[in-house]
BAVO-266071 format. One record per residue: x, y, z of N, C-alpha, C in turn; residue in three letters; residue number from 0. Coordinates in steps of 0.05 Angstrom, whole numbers, padded with zeros to 5 digits. Example, Ala and Ser with C-alpha at 12.3 -4.5 7.8 and 13.67 -1.06 7.14 Angstrom:
<site <00264,-00114,00156>,<00246,-00090,00156>,<00264,-00066,00156>,ala,0>
<site <00257,-00045,00142>,<00273,-00021,00143>,<00258,00001,00157>,ser,1>
This chain:
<site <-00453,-00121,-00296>,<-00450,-00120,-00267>,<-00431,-00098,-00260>,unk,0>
<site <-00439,-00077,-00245>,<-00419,-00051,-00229>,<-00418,-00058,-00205>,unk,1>
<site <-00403,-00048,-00197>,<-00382,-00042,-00180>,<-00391,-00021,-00157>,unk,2>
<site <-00406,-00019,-00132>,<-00414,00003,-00120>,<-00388,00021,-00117>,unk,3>
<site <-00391,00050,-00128>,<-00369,00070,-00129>,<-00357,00077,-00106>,unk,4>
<site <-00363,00072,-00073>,<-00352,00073,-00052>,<-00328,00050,-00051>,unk,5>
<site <-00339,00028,-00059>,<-00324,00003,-00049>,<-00291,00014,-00077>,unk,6>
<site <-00301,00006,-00100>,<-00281,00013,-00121>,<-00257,00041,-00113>,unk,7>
<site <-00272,00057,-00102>,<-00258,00079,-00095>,<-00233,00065,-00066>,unk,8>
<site <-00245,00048,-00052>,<-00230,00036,-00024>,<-00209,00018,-00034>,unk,9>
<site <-00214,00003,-00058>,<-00201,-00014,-00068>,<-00168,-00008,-00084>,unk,10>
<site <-00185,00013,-00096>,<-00164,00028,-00119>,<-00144,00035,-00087>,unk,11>
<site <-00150,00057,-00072>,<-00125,00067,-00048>,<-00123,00048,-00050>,unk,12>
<site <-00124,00018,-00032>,<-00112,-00004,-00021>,<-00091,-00016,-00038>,unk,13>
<site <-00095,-00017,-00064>,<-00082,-00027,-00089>,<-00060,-00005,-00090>,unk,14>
<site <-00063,00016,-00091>,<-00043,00042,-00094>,<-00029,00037,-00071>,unk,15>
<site <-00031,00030,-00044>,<-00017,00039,-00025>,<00001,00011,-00017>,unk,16>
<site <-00011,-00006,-00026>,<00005,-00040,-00020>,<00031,-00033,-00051>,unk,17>
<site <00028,-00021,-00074>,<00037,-00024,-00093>,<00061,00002,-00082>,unk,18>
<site <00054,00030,-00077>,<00073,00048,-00071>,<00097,00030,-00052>,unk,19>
<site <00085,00023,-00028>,<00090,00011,-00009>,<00115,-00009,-00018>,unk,20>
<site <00103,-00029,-00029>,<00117,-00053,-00026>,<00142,-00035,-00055>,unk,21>
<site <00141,-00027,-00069>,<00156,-00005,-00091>,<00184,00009,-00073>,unk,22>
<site <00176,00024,-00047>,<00192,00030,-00032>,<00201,00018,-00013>,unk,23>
<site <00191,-00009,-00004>,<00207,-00030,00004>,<00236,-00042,00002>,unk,24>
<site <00232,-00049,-00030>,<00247,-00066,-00054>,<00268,-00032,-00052>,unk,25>
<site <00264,-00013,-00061>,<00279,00001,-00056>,<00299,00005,-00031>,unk,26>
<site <00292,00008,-00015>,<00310,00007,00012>,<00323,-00019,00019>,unk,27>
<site <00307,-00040,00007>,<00327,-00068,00001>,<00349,-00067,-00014>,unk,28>
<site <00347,-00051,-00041>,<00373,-00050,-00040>,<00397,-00039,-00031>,unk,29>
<site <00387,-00022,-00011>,<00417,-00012,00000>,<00416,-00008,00042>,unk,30>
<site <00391,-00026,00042>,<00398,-00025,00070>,<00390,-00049,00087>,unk,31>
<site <00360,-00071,00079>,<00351,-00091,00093>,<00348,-00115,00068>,unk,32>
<site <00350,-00144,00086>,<00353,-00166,00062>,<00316,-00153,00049>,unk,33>
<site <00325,-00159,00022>,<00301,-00156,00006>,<00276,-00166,00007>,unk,34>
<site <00277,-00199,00028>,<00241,-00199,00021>,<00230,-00181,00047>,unk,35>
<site <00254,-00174,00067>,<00243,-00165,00095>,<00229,-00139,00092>,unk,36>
<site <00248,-00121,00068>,<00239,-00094,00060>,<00219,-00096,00043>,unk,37>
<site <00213,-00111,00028>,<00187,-00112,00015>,<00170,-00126,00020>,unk,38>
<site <00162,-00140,00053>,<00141,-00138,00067>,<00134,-00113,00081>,unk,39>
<site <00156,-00109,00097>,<00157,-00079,00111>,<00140,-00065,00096>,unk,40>
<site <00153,-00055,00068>,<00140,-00036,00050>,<00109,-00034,00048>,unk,41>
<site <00091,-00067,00043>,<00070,-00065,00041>,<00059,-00070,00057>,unk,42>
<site <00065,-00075,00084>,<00047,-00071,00117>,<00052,-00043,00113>,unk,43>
<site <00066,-00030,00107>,<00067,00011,00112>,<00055,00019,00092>,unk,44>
<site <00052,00012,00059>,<00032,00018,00053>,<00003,00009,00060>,unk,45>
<site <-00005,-00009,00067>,<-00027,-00013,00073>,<-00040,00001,00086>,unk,46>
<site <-00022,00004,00115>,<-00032,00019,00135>,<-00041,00052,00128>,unk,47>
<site <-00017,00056,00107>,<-00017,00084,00085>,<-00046,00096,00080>,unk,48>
<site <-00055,00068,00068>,<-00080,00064,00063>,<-00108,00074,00069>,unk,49>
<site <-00105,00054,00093>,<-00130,00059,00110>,<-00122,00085,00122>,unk,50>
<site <-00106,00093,00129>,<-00105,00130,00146>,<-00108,00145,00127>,unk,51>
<site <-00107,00144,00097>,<-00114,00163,00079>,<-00142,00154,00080>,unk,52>
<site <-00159,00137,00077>,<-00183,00126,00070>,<-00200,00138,00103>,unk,53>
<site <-00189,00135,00124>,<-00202,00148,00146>,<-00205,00182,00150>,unk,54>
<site <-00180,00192,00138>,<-00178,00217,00135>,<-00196,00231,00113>,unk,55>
<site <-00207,00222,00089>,<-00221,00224,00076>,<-00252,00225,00088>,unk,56>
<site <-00255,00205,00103>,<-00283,00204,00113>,<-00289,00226,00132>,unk,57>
């Protein structure tokens, strides 16, 4: 069973950009917002990261 190479390709960004994201979250938690607040923050801004790289592409 594969994987249509459009969708895999949408997935991988989304995974990359929730993971950068929520990465630089946890970072700025430690020296500026309580930690789970910055590592939601992080991965609503990667996400969004996301889809504007994934729209920009198209």
């Amino acid at each position: 069973m594969s994987m249509d190479p459009e969708l895999s390709r949408k997935l991988d960004a989304l995974v990359k950009g929730l993971m950068i994201g929520g990465s630089v979250g946890v970072i700025g938690g430690l020296f500026f917002l309580d930690m789970r607040r910055a590592f939601v923050l992080g991965l609503i801004a990667g996400f969004f990261a996301a889809l504007t790289r994934l729209r920009m592409d198209r």
